[in-house]
N, C-alpha and C positions, 0 to 999 in steps of 0.2 A: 573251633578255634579256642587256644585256651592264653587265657593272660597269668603273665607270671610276673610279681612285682615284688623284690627285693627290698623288704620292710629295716633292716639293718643286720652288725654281723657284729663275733666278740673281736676280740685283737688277736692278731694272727689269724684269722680265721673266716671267709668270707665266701660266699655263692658267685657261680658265674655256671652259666650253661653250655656249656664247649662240645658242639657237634663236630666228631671226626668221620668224614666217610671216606671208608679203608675200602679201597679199589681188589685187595687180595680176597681180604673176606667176604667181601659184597653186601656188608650189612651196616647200620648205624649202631654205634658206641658213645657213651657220655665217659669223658676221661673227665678228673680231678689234675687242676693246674695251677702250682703253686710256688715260691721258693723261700728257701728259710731264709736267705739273704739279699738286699737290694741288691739291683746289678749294678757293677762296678761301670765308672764312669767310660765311656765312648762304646759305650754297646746300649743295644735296644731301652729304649725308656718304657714302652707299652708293650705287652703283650701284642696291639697290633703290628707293631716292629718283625718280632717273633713269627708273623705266618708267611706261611708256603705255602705256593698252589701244590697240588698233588701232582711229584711227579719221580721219575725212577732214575734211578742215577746207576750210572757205569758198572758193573760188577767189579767189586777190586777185597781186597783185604782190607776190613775195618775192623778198628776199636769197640770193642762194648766199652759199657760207662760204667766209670769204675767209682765206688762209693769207700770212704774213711770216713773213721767217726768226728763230730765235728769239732772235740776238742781232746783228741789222743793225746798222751804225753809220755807215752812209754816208750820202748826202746826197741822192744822183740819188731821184728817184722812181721807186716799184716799182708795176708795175701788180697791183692786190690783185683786179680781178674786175668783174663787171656783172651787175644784174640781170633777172630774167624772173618771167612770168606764168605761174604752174600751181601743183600742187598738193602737202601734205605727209604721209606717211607715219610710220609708226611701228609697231612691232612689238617686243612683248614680249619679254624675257629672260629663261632660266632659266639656274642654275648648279649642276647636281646632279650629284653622280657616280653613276656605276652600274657594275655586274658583270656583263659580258657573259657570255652563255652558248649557245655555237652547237651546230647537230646537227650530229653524228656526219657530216663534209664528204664528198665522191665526189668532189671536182671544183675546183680551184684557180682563184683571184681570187675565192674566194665573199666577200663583205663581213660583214664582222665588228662594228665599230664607228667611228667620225669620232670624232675629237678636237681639240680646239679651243684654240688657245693665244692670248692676247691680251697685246699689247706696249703699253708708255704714251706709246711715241713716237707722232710723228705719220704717221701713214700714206699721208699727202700729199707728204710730204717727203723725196724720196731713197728710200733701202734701209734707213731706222732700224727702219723696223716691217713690212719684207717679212719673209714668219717662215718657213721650211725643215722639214722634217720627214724626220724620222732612224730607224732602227731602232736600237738597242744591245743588247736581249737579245730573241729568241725566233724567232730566222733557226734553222733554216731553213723553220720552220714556218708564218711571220708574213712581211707583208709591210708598209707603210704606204706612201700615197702622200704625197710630200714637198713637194704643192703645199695638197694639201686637208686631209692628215692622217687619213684612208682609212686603217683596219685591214683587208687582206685575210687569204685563209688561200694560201701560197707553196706547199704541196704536195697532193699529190692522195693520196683514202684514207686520211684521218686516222682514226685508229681507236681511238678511246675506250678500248678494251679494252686497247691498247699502253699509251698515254700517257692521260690525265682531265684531267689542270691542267696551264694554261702558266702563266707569268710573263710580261710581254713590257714592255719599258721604251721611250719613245720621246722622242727628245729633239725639244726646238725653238729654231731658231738664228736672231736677227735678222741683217739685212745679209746676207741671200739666203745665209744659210749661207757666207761670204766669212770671211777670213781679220781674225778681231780681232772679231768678230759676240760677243754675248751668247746663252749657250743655256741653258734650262729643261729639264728630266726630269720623268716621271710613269711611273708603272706598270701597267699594266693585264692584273689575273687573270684570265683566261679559262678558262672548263672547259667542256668538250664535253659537251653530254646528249648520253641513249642513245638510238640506234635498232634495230629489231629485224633486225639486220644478220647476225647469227647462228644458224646453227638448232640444235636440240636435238639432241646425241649421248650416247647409252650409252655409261658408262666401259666394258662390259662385256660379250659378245654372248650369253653363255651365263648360268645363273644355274640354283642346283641346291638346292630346298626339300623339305622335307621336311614333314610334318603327319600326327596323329595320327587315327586311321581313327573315333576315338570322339569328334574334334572337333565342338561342333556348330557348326550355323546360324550365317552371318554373324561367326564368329572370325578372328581374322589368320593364314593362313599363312606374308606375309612381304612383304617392302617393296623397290620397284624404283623406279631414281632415272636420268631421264636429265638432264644437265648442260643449263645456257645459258650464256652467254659474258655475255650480255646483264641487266640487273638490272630490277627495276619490273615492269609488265604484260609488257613483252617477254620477261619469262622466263614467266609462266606456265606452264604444262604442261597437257595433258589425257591423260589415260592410257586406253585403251580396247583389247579383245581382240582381235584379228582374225583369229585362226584354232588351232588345234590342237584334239587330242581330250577338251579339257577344260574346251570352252565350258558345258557346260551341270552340270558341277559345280563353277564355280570363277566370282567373279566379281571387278571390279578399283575401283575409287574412288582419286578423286585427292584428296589431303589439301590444301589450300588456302595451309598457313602455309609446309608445308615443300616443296611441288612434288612430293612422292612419290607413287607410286603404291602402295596397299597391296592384296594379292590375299586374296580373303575366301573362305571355304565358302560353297555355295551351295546343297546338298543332304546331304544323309546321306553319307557316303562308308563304304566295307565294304573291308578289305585282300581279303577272300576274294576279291569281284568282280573289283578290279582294283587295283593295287599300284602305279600310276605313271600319270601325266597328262601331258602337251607342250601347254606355251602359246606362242603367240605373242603378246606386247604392245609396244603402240604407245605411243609421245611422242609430242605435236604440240603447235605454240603453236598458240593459238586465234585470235593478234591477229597477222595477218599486212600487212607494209606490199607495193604491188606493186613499188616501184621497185626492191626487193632479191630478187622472187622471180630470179631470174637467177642468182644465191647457193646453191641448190640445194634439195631439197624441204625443208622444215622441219617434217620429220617425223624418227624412225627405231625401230627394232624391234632386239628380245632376244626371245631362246630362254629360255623357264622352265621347268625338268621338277623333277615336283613328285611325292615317292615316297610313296606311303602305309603309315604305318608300322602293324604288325598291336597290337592291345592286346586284352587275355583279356576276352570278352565275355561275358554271361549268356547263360544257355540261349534261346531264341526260339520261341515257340509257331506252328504254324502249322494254323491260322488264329490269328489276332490277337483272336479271339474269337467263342465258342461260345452259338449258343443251343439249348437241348432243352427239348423237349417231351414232358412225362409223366404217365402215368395216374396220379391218385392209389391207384388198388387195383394198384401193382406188389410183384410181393414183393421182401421184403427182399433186399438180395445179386446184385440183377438191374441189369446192366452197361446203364445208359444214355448212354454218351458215349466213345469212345476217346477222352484228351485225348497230344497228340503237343509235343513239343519237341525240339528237337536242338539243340549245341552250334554257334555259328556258324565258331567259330574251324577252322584246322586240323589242331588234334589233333584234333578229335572227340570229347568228352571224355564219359563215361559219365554219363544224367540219375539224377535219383532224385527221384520226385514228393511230396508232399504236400498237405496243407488246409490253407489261413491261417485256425486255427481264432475267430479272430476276426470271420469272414465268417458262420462255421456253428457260431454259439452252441449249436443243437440237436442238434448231431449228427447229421444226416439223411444226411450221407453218407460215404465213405469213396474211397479212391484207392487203387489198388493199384503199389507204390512203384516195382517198375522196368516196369510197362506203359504204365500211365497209366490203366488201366481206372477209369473212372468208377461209380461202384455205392450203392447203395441201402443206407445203414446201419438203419435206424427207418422202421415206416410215413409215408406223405404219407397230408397230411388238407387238401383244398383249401380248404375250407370255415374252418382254420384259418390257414393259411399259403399263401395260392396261387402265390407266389411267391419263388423262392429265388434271389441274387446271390451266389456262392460264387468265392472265389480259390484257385484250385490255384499253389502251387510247385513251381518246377524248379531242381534245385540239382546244382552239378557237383560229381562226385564227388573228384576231385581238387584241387577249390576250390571250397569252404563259403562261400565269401563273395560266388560268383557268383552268383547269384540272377535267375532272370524269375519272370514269374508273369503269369495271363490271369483276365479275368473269365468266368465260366460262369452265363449264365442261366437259371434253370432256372425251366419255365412245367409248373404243376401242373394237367393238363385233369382234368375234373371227371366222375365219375361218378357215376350215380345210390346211392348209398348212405347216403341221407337219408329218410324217408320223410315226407310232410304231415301238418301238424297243426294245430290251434287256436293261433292267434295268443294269444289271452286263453283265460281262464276265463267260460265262457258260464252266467250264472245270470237267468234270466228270470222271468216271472208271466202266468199266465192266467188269466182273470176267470171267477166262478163263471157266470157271466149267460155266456157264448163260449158262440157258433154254431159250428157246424162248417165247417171250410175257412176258419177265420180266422187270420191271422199273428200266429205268436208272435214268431219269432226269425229274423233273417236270420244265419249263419255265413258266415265263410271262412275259409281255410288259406292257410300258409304253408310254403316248403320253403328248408331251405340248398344245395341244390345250384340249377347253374345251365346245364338244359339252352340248345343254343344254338336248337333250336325255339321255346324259351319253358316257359313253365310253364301245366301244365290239369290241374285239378285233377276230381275223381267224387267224386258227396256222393252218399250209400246209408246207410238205417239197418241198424246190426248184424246180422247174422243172428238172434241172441235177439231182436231186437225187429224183427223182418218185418212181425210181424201183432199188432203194438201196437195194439188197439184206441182207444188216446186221441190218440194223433197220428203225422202222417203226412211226410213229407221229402220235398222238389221241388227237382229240381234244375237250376239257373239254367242251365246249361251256357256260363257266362261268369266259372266260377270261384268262385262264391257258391250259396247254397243257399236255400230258407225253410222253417224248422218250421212244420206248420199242424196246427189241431185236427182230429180225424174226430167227434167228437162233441160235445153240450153235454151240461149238467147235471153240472160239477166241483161237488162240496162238499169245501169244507174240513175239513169234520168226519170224512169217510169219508178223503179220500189228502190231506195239503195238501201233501205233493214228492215230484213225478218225476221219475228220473234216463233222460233217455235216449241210449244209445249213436248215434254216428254214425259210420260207416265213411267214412275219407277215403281213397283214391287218387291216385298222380301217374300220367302220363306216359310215364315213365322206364323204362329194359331193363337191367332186369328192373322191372319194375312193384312200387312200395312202397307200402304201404297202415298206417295206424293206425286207434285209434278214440279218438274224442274224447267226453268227455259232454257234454249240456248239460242243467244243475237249470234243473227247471220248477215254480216256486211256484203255489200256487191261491190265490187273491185275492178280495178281496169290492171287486167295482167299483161306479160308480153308471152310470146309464143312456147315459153317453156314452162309459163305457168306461175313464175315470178311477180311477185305481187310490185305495183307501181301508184298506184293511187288509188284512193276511196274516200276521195271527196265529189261529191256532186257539182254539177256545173250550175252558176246562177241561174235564177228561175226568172225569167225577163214579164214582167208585166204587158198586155198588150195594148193596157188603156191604162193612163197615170193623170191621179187626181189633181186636181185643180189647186191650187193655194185658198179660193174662198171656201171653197168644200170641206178642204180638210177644217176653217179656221172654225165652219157653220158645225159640223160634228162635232168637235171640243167643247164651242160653245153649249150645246144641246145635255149634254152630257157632265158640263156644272152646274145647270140649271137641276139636272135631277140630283144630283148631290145635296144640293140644296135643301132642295123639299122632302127631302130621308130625313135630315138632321134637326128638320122644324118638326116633320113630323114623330120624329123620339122623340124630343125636348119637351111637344106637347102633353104627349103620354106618362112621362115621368113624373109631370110637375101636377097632374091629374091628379083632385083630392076624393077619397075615399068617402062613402056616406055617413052620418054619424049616425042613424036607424039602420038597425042590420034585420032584412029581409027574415021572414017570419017563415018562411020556408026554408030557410038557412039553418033554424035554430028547433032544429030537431035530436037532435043529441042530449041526452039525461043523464048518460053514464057516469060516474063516480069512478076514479081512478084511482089509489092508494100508492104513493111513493115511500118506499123506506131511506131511500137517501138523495140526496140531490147530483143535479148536472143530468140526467137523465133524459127529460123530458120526455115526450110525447111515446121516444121508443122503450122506455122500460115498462110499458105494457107487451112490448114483443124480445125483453131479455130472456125471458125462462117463464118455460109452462111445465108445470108440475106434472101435468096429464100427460104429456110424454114423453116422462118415465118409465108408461104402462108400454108404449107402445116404441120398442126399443128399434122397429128399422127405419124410424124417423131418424134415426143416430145418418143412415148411409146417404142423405141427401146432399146436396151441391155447397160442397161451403165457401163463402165470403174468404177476399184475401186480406190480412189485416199484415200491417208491417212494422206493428209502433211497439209492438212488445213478446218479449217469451213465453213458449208455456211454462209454468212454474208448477209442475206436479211433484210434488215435493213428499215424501213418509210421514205420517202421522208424529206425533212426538213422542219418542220412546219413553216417554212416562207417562200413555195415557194408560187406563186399566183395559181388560180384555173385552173386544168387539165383535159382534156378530160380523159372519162371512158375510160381504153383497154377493148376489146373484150374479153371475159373469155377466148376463145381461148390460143389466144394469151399468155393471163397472163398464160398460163397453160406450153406452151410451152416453155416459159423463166425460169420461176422455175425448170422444168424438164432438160432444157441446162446449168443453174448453177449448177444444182445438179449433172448432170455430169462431168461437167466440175472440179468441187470441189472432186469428187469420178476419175478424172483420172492423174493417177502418172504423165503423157507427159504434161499436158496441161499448154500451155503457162499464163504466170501470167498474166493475163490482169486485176485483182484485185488486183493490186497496181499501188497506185497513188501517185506521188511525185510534191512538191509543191515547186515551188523558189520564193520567194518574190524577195531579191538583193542580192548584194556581199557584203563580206567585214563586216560583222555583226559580230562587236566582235572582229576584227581584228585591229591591231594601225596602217594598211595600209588602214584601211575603205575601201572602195567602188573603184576598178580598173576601172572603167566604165567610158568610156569618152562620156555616154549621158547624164549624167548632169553635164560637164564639159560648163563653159562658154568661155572658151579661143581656140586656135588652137592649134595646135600640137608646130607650134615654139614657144608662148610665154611661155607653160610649162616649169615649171623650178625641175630637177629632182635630183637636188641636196641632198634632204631627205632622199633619199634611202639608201645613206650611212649609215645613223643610225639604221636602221631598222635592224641588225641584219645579220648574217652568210648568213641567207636563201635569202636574198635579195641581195647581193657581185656582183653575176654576172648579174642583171638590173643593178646594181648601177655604172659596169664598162662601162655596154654598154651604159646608158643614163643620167649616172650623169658625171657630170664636174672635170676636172682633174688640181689637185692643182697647180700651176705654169704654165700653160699652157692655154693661154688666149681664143684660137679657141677649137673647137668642136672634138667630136673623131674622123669625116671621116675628 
């Protein structure tokens, strides 16, 4: 697009750009439109007055235009013309200026823009309105043609990037440009669009990053910028890898607004693995034109080495997570899991385990702090808990605040140590009128354990009732059973309930067995077996006591009352001998208590001897209700300890755990702590070990104020008003 702006003009003398398209010739023409004299009044005032659309008029005999001079004064006659037969034209005018705008040139005489000057002389007449075309400002760049008024471009490789805007002035001169001629100026701004003439160079060929090894996923490690000369789309950029050892933990994205490249994490990175990556990345425009590939590739490439810097990590479990599998009948103390961590860093830094005891509310298990031994605090009971999700920590020893931790699933497999039973309580009714081998009662059983053959259950009457004459047990061998009669003729008046035992049986190794009853009412039915009553008829006495009899037994009977009540009373109020039997006082022993509340049984808290002897751990333990076990990790800032013997570790768990499960046992888990006196109190600290003075230069006169509570120190060791000497 080229602008064209009309800077000014002499008198008579002025630019307009008048586009004619001539339908005969088929091509565009720039005419000059002009006249030597204003038009006479009631005809066109503008030039826009003056247009025609294009179009063809009648064929008829016309006038050409006939020209005299404009101020003749002679007499001879002038031949003014003759006319002919043919046709008239017309074609439209515009007058608009415009702002050119040329690409980025290779190559001189490219055409630029025409410009169009118009004179009011006559055109027919002489040299008045021959009009010349000039350059004045924008050589050497510019050229015009001085017939037509043709803007070229004079030099070859114009290059935008040098120069963007010209100026370019041109004059136009009547009288063929001759001496004494009138000339008009105009100006015409020209600016060069861009072409992608240039290709993309790195300021820089090397480039040196660095990034943190504990960066994650998709974060910046840092930004590469190849330059364009060129602006628009022809700067673009696209940024892409093309080789080094860090394709596959490093990736690149081209940012859009600012043409950079930003290099991103693309994996986990670890200093230990590896401490340093080399990239190679690429520039490239994407919008490439061909007439400039000759200009060279329009790409280019940087070196990026990118150092990974080390940062203090948490300990690392490996495996990333533990499942175990355990019997619920494990004893206490018995190691089911080595759990493993290690420091990733390169010190190597010392672990120390624990329980994120908010995982293991129950305390079921315990960790041993510099193995990782896994181990058995409290029986498993699948039946109640079958499954247990527990987090073990790992904490470095030299820094508290690094922390891993794993999950540990723990699957509680089931053994048989449940035995079957009756679902309900079985109370049934047999009719007096029952045949024998009639169904009373179908049972089954139920087990909480969950063999993975399944569950089968054996229905058998007790051994005391084998040879129960009134009824007899069949068993479905489908897990259910039927009580049936062995005989009739039940009267309610002779038995109306029978209790009969049923031996139930599982399955299971070792085989568990209960007995269930089931009450068997005797009933008075009608003929279809419909139940009607199962109450017994009164039992009539056949001989009824007397009134004095019954009054003589009562009597009898608060007499011995009586003499219970004397003879406790006498017993209780019974005093003890003040001489204690000399056969009594056989005992010498010496007992040594470390803390009180104990008494007599902290000779039977703990026996140090076995410890030697660890299957004391598996004997019968006491139920204690009153407190938790509290097996708690050592403190992660004690320094490093010898491994216990699993043994051993087995037998301590097992002695807390009794110890915790019995109601007697002396509290030996509590610990009370005194730092000083006087904390809090306006008598501070009684202690006269950080006292600097003796006893006599004390002066306890203060006591006085101290309050009711302190009255009688204060009579014994404070000073008495009027009274110069001491209280002794």
């Amino acid at each position: 697009m080229w602008t064209l702006s009309r800077m000014g003009s002499a008198k008579r003398l002025g630019f307009s750009i008048s586009i004619c398209l001539c339908s005969m010739m088929n091509f565009i023409t720039i005419v000059l439109s002009g006249s030597t004299r204003p038009p006479s009044s009631g005809q066109g005032d503008s030039l826009s007055d003056n247009l025609l659309l294009h179009q063809r008029m009648k064929r008829s005999w016309v006038w050409n235009q006939f020209f005299v001079l404009e101020e003749y004064t002679g007499t001879d006659p002038l031949y003014v013309g003759k006319r002919f037969r043919g046709g008239e034209y017309s074609c439209p005018v515009s007058d608009e200026p415009s702002r050119p705008e040329s690409s980025d040139s290779r190559r001189a005489g490219t055409s630029v823009i025409q410009v169009t000057a118009t004179d009011a002389d006559d055109p027919t007449y002489g040299n008045s309105a021959r009009v010349v075309y000039s350059i004045l400002q924008g050589q050497p760049y510019f050229s015009v043609d001085s017939r037509t008024g043709l803007i070229r471009t004079a030099l070859m490789n114009m290059d935008r990037e040098a120069k963007e805007y010209y100026e370019v002035i041109i004059q136009a001169k009547d009288m063929g440009g001759q001496l004494g001629g009138l000339a008009g100026t105009t100006t015409v701004n020209i600016t060069l669009s861009d072409v992608n003439d240039n290709p993309p160079r790195f300021p820089q060929k090397h480039y040196q990053m660095s990034v943190l090894e504990s960066a994650p996923v998709s974060s910046t490690v840092g930004r590469v910028l190849a330059k364009d000369l060129d602006e628009g789309i022809n700067a673009e950029m696209k940024y892409s890898l093309v080789d080094g050892d860090g394709l596959d933990a490093f990736d690149i994205m081209t940012d859009p607004n600012y043409q950079v490249g930003i290099i991103t994490v693309r994996k986990p990175l670890s200093f230990e693995t590896k401490k340093s990556y080399t990239l190679k990345v690429e520039g490239a425009n994407p919008h490439l034109e061909m007439r400039f590939l000759n200009l060279g590739p329009f790409r280019d490439t940087a070196t990026v080495h990118i150092s990974v810097e080390d940062v203090d990590e948490p300990p690392v479990f490996e495996p990333s997570f533990y499942f175990v599998e355990v019997p619920e009948d494990v004893d206490i103390g018995t190691t089911i899991q080595m759990i493993y961590a290690k420091d990733p860093d390169v010190t190597n830094n010392s672990i120390r385990y624990s329980i994120d005891r908010s995982s293991d509310p129950g305390r079921f298990f315990y960790v041993d702090i510099a193995t990782g031994a896994l181990m058995t605090a409290r029986p498993l009971d699948r039946e109640d808990v079958a499954w247990h999700n527990i987090t073990v920590l790992a904490v470095e020893m030299n820094n508290p605040s690094q922390v891993g931790s794993v999950t540990v699933t723990i699957r509680v497999l089931d053994v048989n140590d449940n035995a079957p039973e009756f679902p309900r309580f079985y109370e049934t009714f047999v009719c007096e009128n029952a045949k024998p081998g009639q169904l009373v009662q179908t049972v089954s059983a139920v087990d909480q354990d969950d063999p993975q053959e399944g569950q089968h259950f054996y229905y058998s009457l007790a051994p005391e009732a084998a040879n129960n004459p009134n009824f007899t047990l069949r068993d479905n061998q489908e897990n259910t059973a039927w009580i049936l009669t062995r005989r009739s003729g039940f009267r309610q008046q002779e038995q109306n309930t029978f209790y009969l035992p049923v031996l139930i049986a599982d399955n299971g190794r070792p085989m568990l067995s209960s007995t269930g009853t089931v009450t068997i009412r005797v009933c008075s039915c009608d003929d279809k077996g419909l139940l009607m009553s199962c109450n017994a008829e009164a039992y009539v006495l056949p001989v009824t006591l007397s009134r004095g009899a019954l009054i003589a037994i009562l009597a009898c009977i608060f007499v011995l009352l009586v003499l219970v009540l004397l003879i406790l009373s006498m017993r209780r109020h019974r005093k003890q001998p003040y001489i204690i039997d000399e056969d009594e006082n056989i005992h010498e022993n010496i007992v040594r208590y470390d803390d009180e509340g104990g008494g007599e049984e902290d000779t039977e808290a703990f026996d140090i001897a076995a410890l030697w002897n660890p299957r004391e751990a598996h004997v019968v333990m006491k139920s204690r209700q009153d407190m938790m076990p509290e097996i708690e990790s050592l403190s992660r800032y004690v320094p490093q300890v010898c491994t216990m013997d699993s043994s051993v570790h087995s037998y301590v768990l097992a002695k807390l755990y009794e110890a915790d499960m019995d109601l007697w046992a002396p509290p030996f888990d509590s610990l009370q702590t005194y730092m000083f006196e006087g904390n809090g109190s306006v008598a501070e600290s009684l202690s006269s070990l950080q006292s600097v003075t003796t006893d006599s230069e004390q002066n306890y006169d203060y006591l006085t104020d101290w309050g009711p509570r302190f009255k009688k120190l204060a009579e014994m060791y404070g000073a008495t008003e009027g009274n110069g000497g001491g209280l002794w």
